[in-house]
Predicted model as a PDB file, atoms N, CA, C, CB and O in Angstrom, pLDDT in the B-factor column:
MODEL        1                                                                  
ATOM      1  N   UNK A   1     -21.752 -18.187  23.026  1.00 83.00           N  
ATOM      2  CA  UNK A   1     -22.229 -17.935  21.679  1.00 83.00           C  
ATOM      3  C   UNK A   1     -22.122 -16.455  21.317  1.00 83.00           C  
ATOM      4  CB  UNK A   1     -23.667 -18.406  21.537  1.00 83.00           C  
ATOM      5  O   UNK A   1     -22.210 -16.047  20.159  1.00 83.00           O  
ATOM      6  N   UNK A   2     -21.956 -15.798  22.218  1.00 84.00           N  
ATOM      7  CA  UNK A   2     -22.117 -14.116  22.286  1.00 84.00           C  
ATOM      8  C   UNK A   2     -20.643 -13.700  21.639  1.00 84.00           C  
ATOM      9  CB  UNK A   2     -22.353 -13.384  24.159  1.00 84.00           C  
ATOM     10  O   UNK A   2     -20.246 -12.934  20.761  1.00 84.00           O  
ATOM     11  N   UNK A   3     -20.045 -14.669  22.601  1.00 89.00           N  
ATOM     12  CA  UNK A   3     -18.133 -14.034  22.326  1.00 89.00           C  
ATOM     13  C   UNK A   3     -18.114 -14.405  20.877  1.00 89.00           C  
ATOM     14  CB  UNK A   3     -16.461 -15.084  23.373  1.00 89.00           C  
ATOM     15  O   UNK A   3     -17.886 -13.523  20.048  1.00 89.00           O  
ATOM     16  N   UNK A   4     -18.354 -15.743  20.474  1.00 81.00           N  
ATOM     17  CA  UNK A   4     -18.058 -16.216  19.289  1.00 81.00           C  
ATOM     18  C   UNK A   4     -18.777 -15.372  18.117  1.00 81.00           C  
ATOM     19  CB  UNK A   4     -18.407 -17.639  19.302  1.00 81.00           C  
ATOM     20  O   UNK A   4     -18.172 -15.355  17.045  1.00 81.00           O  
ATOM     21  N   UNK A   5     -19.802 -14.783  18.182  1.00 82.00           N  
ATOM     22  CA  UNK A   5     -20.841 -13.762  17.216  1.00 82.00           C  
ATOM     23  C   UNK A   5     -19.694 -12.447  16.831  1.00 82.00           C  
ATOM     24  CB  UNK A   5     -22.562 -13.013  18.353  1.00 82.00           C  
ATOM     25  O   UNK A   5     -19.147 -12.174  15.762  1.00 82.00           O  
ATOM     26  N   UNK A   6     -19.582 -11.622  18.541  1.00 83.00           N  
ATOM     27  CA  UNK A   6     -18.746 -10.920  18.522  1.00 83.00           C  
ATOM     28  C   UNK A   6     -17.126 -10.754  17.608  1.00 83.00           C  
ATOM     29  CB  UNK A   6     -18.775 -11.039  19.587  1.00 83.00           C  
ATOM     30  O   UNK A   6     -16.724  -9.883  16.836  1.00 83.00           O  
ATOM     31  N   UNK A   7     -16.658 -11.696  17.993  1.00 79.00           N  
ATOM     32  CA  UNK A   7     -15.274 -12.118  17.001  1.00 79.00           C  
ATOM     33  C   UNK A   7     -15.396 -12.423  16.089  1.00 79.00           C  
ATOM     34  CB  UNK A   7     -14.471 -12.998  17.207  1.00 79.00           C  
ATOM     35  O   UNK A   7     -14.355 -12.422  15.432  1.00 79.00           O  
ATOM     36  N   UNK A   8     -16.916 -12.989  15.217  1.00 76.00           N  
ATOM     37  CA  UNK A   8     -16.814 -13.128  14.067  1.00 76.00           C  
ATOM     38  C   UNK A   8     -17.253 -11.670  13.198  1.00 76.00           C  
ATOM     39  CB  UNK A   8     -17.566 -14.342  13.833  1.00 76.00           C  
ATOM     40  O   UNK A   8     -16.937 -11.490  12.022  1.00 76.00           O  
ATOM     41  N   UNK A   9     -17.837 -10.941  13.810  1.00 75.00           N  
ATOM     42  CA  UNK A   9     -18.247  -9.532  13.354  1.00 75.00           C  
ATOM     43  C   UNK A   9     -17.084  -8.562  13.045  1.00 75.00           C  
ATOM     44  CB  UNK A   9     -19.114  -8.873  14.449  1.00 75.00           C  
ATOM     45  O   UNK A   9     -16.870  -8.069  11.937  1.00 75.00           O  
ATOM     46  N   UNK A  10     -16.123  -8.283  14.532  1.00 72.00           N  
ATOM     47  CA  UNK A  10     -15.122  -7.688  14.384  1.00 72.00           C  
ATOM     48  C   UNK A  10     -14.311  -8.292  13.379  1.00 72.00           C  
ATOM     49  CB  UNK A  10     -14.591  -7.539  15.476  1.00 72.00           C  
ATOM     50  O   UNK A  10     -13.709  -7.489  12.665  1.00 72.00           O  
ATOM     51  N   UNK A  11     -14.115  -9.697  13.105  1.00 66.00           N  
ATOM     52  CA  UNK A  11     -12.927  -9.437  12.184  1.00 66.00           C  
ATOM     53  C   UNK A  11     -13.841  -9.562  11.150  1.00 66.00           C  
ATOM     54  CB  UNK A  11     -11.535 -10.429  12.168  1.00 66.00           C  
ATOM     55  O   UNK A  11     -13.794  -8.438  10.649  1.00 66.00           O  
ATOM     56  N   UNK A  12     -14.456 -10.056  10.656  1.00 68.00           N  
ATOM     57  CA  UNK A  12     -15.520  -9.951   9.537  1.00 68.00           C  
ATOM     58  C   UNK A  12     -15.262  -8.163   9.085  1.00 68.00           C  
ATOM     59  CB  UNK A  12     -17.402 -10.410  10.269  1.00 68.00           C  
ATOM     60  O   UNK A  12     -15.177  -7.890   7.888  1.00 68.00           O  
ATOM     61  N   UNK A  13     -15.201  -7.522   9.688  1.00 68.00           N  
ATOM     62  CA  UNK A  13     -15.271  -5.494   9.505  1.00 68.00           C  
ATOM     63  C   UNK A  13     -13.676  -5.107   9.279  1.00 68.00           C  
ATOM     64  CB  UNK A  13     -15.947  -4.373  11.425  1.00 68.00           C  
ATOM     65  O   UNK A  13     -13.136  -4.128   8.762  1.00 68.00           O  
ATOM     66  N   UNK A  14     -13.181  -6.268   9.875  1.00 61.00           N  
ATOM     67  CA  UNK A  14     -11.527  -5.631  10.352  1.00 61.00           C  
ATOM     68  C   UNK A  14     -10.278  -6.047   8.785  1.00 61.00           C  
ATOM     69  CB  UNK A  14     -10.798  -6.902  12.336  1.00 61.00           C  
ATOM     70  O   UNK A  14      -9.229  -5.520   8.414  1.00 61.00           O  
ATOM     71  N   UNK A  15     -11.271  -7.465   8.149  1.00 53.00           N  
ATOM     72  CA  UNK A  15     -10.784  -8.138   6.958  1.00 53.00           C  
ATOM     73  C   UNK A  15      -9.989  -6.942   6.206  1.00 53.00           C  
ATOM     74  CB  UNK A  15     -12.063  -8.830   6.037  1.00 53.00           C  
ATOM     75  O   UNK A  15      -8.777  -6.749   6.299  1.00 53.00           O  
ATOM     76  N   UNK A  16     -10.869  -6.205   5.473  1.00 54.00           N  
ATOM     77  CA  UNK A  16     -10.315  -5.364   4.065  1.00 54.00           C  
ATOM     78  C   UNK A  16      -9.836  -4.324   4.768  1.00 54.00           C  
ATOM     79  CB  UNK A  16     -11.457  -4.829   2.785  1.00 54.00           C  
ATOM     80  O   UNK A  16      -9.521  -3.348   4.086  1.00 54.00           O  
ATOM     81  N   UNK A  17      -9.632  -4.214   6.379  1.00 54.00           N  
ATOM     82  CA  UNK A  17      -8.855  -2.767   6.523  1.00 54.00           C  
ATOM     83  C   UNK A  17      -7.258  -3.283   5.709  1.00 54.00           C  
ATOM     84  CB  UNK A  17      -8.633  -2.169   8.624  1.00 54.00           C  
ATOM     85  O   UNK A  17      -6.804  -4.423   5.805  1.00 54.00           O  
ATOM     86  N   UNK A  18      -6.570  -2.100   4.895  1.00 56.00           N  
ATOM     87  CA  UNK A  18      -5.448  -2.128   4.843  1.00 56.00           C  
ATOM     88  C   UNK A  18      -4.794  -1.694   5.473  1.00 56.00           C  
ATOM     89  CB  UNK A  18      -5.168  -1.947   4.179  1.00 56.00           C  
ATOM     90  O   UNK A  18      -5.014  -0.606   6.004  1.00 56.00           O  
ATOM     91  N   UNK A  19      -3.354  -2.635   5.719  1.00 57.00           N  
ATOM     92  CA  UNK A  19      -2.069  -2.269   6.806  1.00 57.00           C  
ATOM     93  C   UNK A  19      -1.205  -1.833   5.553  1.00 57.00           C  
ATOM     94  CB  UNK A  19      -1.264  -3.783   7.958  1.00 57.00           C  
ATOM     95  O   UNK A  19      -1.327  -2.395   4.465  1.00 57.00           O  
ATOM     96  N   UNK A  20      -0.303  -0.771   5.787  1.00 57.00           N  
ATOM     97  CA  UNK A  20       1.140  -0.792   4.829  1.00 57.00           C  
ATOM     98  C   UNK A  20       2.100  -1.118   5.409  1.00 57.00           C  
ATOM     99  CB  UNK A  20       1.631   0.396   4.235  1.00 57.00           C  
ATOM    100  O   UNK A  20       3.166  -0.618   5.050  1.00 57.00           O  
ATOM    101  N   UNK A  21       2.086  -2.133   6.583  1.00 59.00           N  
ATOM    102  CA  UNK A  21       3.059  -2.632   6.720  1.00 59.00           C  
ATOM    103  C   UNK A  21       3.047  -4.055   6.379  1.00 59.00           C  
ATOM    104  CB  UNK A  21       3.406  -2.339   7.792  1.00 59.00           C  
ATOM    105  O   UNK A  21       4.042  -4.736   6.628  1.00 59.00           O  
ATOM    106  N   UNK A  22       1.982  -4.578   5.818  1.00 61.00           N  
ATOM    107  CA  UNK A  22       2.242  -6.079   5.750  1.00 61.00           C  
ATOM    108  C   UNK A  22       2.137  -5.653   3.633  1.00 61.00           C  
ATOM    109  CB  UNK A  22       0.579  -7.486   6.882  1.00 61.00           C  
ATOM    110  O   UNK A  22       1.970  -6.661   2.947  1.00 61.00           O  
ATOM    111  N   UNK A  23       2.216  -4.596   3.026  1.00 68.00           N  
ATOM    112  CA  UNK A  23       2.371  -4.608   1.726  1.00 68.00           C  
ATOM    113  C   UNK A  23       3.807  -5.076   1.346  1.00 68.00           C  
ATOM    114  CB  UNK A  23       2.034  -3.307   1.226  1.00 68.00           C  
ATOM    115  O   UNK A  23       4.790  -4.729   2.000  1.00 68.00           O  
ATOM    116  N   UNK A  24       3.883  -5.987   0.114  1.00 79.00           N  
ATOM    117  CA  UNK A  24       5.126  -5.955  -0.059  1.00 79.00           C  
ATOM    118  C   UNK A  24       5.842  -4.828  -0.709  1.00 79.00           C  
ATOM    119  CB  UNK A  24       5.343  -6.946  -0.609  1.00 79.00           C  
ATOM    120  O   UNK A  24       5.382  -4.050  -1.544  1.00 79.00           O  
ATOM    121  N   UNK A  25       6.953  -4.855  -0.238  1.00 84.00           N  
ATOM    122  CA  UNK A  25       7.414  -4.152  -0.523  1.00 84.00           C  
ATOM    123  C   UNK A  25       8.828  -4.312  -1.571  1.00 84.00           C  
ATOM    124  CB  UNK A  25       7.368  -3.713   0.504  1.00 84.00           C  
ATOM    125  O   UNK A  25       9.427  -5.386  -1.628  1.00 84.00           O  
ATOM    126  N   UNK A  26       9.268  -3.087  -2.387  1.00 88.00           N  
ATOM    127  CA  UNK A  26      10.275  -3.014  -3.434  1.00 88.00           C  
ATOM    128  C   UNK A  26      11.136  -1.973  -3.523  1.00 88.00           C  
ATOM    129  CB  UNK A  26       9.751  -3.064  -4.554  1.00 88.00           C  
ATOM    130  O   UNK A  26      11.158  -1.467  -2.402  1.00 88.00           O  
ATOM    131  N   UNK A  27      12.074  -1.201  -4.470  1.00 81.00           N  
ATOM    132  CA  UNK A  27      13.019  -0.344  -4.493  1.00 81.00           C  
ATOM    133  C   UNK A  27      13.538  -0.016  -3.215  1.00 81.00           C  
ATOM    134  CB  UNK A  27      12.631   0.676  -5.119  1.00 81.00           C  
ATOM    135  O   UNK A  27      13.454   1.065  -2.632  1.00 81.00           O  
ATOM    136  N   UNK A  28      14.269  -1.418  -2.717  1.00 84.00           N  
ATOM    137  CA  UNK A  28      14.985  -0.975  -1.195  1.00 84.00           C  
ATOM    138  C   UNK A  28      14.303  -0.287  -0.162  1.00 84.00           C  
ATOM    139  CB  UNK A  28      16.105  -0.058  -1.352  1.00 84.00           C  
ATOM    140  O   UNK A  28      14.710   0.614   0.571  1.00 84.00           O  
ATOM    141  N   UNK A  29      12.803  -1.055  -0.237  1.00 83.00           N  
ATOM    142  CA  UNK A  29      11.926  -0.496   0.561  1.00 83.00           C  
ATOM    143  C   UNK A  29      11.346   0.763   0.475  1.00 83.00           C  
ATOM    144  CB  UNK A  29      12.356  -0.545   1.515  1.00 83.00           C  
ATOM    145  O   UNK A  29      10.666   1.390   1.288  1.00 83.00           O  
ATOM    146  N   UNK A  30      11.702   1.008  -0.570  1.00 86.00           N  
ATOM    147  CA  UNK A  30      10.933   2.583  -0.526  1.00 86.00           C  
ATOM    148  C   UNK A  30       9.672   2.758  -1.559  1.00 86.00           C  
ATOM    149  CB  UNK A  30      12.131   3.879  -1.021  1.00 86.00           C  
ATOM    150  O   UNK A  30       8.905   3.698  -1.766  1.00 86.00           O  
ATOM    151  N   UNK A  31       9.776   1.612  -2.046  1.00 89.00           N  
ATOM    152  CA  UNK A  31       8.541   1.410  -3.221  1.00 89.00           C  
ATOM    153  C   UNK A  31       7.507   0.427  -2.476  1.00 89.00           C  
ATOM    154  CB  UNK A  31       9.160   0.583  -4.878  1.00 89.00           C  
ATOM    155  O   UNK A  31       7.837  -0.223  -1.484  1.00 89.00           O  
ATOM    156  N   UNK A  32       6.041   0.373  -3.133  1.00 89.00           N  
ATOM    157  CA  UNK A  32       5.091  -0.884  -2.685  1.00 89.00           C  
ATOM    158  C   UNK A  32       4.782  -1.206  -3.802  1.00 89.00           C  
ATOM    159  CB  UNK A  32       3.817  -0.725  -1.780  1.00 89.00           C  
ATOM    160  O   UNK A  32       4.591  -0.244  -4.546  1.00 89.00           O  
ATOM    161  N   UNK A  33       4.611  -2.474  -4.374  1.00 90.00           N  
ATOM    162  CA  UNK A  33       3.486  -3.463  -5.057  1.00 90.00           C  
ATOM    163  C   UNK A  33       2.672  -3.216  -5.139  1.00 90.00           C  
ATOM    164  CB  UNK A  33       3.142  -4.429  -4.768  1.00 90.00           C  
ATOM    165  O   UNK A  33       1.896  -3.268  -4.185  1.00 90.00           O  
ATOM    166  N   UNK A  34       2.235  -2.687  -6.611  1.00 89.00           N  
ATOM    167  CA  UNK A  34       0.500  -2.706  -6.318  1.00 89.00           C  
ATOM    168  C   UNK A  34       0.327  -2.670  -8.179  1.00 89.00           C  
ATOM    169  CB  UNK A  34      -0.406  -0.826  -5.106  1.00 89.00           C  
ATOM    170  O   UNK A  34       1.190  -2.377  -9.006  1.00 89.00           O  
ATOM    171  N   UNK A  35      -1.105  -3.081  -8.399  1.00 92.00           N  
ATOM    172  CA  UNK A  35      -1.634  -3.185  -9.803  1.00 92.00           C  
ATOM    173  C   UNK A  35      -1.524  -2.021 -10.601  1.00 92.00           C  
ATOM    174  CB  UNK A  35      -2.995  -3.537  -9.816  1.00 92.00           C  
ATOM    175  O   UNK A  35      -1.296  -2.104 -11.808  1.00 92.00           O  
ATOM    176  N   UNK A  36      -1.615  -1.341 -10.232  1.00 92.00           N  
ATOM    177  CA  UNK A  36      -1.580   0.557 -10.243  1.00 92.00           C  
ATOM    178  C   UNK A  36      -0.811   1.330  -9.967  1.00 92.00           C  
ATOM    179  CB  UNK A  36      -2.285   1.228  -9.564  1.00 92.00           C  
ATOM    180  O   UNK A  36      -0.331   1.154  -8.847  1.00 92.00           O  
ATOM    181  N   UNK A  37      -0.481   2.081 -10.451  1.00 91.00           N  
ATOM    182  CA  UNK A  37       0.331   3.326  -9.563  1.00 91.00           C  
ATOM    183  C   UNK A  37      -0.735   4.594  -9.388  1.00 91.00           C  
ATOM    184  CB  UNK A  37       1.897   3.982 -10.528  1.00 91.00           C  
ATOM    185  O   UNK A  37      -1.736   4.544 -10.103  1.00 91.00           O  
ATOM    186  N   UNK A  38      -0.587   5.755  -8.463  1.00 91.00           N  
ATOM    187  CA  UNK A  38      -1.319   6.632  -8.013  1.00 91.00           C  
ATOM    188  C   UNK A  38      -0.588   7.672  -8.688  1.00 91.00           C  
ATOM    189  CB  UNK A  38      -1.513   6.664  -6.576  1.00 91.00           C  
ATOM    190  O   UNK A  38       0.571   7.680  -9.102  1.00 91.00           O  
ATOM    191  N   UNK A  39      -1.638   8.690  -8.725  1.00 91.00           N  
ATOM    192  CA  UNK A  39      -1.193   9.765  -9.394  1.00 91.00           C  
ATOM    193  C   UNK A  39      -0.316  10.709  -9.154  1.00 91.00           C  
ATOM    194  CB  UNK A  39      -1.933  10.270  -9.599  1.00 91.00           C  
ATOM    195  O   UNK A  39       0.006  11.603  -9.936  1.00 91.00           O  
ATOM    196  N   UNK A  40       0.287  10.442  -7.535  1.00 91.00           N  
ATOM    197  CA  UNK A  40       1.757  11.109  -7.303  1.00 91.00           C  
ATOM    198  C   UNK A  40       2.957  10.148  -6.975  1.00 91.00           C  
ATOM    199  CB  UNK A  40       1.686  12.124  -6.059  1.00 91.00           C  
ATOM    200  O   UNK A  40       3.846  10.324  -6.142  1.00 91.00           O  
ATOM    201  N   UNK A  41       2.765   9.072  -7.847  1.00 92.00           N  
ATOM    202  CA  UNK A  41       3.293   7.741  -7.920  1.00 92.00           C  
ATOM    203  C   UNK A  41       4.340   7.236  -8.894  1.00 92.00           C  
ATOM    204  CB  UNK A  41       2.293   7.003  -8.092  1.00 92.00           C  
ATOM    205  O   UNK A  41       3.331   7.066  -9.578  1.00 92.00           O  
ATOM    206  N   UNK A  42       5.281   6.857  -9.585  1.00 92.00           N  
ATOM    207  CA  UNK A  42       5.430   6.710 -10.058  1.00 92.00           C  
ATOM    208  C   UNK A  42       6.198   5.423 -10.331  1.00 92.00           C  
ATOM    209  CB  UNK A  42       5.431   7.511 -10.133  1.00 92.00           C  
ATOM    210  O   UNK A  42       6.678   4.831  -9.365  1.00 92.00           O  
ATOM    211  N   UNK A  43       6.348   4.961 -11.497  1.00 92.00           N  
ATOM    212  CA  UNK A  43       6.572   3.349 -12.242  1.00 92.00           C  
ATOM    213  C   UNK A  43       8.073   3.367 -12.056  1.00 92.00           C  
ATOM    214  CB  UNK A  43       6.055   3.101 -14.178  1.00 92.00           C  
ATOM    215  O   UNK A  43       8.803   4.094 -12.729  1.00 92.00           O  
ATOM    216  N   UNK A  44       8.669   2.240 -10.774  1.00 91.00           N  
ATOM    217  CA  UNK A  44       9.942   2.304 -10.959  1.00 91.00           C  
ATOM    218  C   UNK A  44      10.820   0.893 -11.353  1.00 91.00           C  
ATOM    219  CB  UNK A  44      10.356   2.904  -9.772  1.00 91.00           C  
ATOM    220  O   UNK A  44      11.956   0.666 -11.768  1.00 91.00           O  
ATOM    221  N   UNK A  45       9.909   0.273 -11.068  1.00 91.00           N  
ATOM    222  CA  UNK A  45      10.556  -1.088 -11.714  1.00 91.00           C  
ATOM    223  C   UNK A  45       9.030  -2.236 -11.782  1.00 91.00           C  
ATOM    224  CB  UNK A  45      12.126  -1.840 -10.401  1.00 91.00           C  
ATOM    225  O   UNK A  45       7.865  -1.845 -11.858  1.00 91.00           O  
ATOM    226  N   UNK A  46       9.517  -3.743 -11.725  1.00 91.00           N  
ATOM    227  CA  UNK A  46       8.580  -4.386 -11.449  1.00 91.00           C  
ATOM    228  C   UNK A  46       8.895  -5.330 -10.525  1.00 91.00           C  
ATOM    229  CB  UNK A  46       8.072  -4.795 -12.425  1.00 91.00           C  
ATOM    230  O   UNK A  46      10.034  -5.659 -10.196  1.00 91.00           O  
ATOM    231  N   UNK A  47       7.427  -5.948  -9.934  1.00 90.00           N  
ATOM    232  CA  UNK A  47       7.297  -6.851  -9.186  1.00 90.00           C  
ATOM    233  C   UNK A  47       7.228  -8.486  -9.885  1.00 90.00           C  
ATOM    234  CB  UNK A  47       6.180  -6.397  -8.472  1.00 90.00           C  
ATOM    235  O   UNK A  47       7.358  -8.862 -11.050  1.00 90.00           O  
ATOM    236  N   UNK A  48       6.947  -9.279  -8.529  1.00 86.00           N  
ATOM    237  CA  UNK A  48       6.691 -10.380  -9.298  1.00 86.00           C  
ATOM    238  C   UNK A  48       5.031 -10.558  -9.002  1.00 86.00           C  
ATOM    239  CB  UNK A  48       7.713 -11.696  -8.856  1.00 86.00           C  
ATOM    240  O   UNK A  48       4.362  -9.659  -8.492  1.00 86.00           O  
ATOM    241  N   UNK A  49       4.654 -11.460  -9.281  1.00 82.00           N  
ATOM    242  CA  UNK A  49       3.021 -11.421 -10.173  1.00 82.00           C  
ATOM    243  C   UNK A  49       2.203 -10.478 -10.771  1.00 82.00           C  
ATOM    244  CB  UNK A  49       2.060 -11.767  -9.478  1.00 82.00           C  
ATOM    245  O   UNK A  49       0.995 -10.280 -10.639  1.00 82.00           O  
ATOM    246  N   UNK A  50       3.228  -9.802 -11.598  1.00 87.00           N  
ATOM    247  CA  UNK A  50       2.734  -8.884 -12.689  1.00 87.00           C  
ATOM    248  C   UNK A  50       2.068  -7.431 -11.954  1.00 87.00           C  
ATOM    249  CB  UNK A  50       1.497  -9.783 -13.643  1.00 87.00           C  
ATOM    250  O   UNK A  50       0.992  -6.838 -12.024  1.00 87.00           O  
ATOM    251  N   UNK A  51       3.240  -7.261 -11.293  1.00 90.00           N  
ATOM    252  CA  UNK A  51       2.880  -6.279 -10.505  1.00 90.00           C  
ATOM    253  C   UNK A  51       3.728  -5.222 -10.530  1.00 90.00           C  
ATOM    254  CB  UNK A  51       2.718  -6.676  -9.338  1.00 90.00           C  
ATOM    255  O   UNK A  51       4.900  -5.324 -10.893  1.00 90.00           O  
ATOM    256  N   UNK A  52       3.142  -4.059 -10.117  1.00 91.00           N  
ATOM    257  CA  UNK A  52       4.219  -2.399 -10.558  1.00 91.00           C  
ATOM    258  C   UNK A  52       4.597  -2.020  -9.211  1.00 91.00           C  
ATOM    259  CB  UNK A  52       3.226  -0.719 -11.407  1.00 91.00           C  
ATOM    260  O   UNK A  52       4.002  -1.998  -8.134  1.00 91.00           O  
ATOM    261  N   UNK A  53       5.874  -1.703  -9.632  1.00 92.00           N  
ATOM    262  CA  UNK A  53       6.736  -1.182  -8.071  1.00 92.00           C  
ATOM    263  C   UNK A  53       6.694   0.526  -8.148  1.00 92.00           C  
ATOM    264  CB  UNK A  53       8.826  -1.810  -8.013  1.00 92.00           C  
ATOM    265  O   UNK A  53       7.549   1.152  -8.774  1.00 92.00           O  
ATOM    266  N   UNK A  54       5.586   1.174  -7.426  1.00 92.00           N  
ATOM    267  CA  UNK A  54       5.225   2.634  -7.499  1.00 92.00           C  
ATOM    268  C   UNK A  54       6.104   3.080  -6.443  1.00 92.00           C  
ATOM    269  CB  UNK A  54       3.626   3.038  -7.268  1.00 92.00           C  
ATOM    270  O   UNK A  54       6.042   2.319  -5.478  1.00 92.00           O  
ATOM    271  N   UNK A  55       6.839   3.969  -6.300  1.00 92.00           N  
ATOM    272  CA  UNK A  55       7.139   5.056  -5.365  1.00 92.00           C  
ATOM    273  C   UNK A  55       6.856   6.329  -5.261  1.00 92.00           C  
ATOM    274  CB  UNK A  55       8.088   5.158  -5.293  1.00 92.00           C  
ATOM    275  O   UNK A  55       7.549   6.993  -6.032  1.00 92.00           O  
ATOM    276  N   UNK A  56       5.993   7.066  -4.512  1.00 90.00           N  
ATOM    277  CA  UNK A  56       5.879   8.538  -4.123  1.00 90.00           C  
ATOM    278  C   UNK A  56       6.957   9.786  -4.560  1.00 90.00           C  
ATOM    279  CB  UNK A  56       5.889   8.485  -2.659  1.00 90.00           C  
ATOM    280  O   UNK A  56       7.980   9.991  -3.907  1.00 90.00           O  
ATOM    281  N   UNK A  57       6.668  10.408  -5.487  1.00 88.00           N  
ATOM    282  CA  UNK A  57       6.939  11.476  -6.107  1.00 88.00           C  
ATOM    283  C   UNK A  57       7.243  12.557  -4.866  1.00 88.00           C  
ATOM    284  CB  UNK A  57       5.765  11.803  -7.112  1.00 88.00           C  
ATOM    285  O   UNK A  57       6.245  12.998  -4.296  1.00 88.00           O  
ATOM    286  N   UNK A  58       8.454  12.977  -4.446  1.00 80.00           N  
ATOM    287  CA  UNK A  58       8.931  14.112  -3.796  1.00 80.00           C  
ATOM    288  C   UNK A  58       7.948  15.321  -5.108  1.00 80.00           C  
ATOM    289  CB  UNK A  58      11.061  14.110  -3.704  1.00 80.00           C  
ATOM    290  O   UNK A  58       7.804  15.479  -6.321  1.00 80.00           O  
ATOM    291  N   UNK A  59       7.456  15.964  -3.637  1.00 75.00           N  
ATOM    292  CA  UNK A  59       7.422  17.373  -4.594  1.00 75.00           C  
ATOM    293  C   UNK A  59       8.302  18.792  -4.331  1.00 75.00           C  
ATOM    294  CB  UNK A  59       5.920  17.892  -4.528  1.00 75.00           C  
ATOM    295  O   UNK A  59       8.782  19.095  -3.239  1.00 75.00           O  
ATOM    296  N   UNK A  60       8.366  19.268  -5.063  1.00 75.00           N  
ATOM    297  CA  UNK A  60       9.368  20.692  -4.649  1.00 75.00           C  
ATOM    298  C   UNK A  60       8.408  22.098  -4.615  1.00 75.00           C  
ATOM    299  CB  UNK A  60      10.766  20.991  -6.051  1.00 75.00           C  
ATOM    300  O   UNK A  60       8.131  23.037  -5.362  1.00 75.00           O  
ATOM    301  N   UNK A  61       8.067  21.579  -3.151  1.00 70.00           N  
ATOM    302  CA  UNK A  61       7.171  22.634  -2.096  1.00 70.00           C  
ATOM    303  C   UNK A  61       8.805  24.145  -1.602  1.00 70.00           C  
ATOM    304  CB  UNK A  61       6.405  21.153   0.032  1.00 70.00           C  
ATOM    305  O   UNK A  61       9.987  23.903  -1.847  1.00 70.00           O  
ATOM    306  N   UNK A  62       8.500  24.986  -1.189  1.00 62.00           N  
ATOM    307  CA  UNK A  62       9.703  25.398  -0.412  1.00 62.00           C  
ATOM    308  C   UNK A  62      10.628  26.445  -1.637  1.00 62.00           C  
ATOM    309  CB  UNK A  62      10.654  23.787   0.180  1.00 62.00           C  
ATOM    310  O   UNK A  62      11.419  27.316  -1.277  1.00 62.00           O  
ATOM    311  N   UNK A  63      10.396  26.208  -2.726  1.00 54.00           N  
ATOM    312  CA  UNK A  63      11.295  26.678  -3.416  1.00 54.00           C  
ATOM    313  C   UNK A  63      11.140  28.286  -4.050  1.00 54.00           C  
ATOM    314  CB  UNK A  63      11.418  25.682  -4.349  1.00 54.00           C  
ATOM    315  O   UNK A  63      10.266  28.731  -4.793  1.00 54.00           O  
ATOM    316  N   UNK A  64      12.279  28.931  -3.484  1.00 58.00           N  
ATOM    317  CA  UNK A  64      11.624  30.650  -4.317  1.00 58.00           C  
ATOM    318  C   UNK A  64      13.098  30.792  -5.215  1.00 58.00           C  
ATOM    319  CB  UNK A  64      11.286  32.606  -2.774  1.00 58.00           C  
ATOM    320  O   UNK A  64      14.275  30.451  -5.105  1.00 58.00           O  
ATOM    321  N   UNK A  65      11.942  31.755  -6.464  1.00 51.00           N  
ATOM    322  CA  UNK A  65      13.181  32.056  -7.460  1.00 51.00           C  
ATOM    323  C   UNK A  65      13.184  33.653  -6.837  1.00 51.00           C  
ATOM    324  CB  UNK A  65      12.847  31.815  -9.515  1.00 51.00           C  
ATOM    325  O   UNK A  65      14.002  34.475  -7.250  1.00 51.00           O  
TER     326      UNK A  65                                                      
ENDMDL                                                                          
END                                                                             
């Protein structure tokens, strides 16, 4: 009864961790699915169930005039 308590706790805690590897994924893999895009994100196409294909904004760190 102990083991069974145990395993239901851990995954009970372990549920809403997010993986990014089981997100789907879009733009030849370089985009993810999601309702939202983030604010260094940007809108590159769409998904299917009404969903936005965001990809990560390169920034231009490095650069001297």
């Amino acid at each position: 009864m102990r083991t069974f308590l145990f395993l239901f706790v851990v995954l009970f805690f372990l549920t809403p961790a997010k993986n990014a590897f089981f997100d789907e994924k879009c733009d030849k893999l370089r985009g993810t699915c999601k309702n939202n895009c983030e604010k260094n994100e940007e809108l590159t196409s769409f998904c299917q169930k009404s969903l936005k294909c965001c990809r990560t904004i390169q920034t231009c760190e490095n650069t001297t005039d």
